[in-house]
C-alpha positions in Angstrom: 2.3 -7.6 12.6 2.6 -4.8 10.8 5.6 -2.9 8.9 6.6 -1.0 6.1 8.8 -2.6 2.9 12.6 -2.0 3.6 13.8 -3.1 0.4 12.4 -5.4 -2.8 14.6 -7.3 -5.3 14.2 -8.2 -9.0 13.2 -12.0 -7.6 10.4 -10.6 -5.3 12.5 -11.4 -2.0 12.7 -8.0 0.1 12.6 -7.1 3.4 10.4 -5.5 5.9 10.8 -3.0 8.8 8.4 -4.1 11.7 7.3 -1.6 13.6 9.3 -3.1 16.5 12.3 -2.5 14.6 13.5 -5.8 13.3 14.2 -6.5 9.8 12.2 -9.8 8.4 13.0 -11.2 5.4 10.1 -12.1 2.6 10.3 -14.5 -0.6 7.8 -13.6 -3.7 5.5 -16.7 -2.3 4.7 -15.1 1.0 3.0 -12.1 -0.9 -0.9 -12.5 -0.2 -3.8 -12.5 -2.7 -6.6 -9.9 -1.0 -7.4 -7.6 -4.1 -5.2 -5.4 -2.5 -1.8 -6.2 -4.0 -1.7 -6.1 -8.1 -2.1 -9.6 -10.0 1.4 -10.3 -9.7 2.0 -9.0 -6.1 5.2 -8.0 -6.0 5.0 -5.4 -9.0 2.7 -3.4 -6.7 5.1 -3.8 -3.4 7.2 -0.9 -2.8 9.6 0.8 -0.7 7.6 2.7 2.0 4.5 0.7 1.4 2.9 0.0 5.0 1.9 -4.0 4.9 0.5 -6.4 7.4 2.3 -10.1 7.3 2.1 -12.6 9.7 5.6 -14.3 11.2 6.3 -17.9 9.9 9.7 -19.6 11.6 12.1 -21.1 8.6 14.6 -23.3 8.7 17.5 -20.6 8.9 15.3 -17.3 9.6 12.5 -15.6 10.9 10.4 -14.8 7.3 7.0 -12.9 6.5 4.2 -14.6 5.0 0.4 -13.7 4.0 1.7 -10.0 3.1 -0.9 -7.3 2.6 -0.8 -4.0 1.3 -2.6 -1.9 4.0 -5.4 0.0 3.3 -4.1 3.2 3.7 -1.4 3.3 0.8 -3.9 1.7 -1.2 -6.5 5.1 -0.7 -2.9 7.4 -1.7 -2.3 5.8 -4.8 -5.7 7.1 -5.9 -4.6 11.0 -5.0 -2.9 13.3 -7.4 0.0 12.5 -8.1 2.9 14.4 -6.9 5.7 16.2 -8.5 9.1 14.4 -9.0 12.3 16.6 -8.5 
């Protein structure tokens, strides 16, 4: 599946908006290592960030796993950057 990061906490837990509309919950361990995503994963994860995850059922709730920064905010973060304000 594929979404965009709704929300990230100082743990590493967040959420993401699918792009069916649902809100799934990820934990810090579900981020995946593909060169994509910083050393420490989350640190590069942020709100608006378009990711690909996979769905993995939990004991109390639906949760994202193998999370991947997409390719396309990965090519942005290498353009100017833009003004704040």
């Amino acid at each position: 599946m594929r979404g965009s990061i709704a929300q990230v906490s100082g743990d590493g837990s967040g959420c993401i908006l699918a792009e069916d509309g649902n809100e799934v919950y990820f934990e810090r361990s579900g981020i995946g290592g593909n060169g994509v995503i910083g050393g420490n994963g989350v640190d590069d994860l942020r709100v608006s960030h378009w990711v690909e995850f996979e769905l993995q059922y939990g004991s109390e709730q639906l949760r994202a796993v193998g999370i991947k920064r997409l390719r396309r905010d990965v090519e942005r973060r290498h353009e100017a950057p833009q003004p704040h304000g």
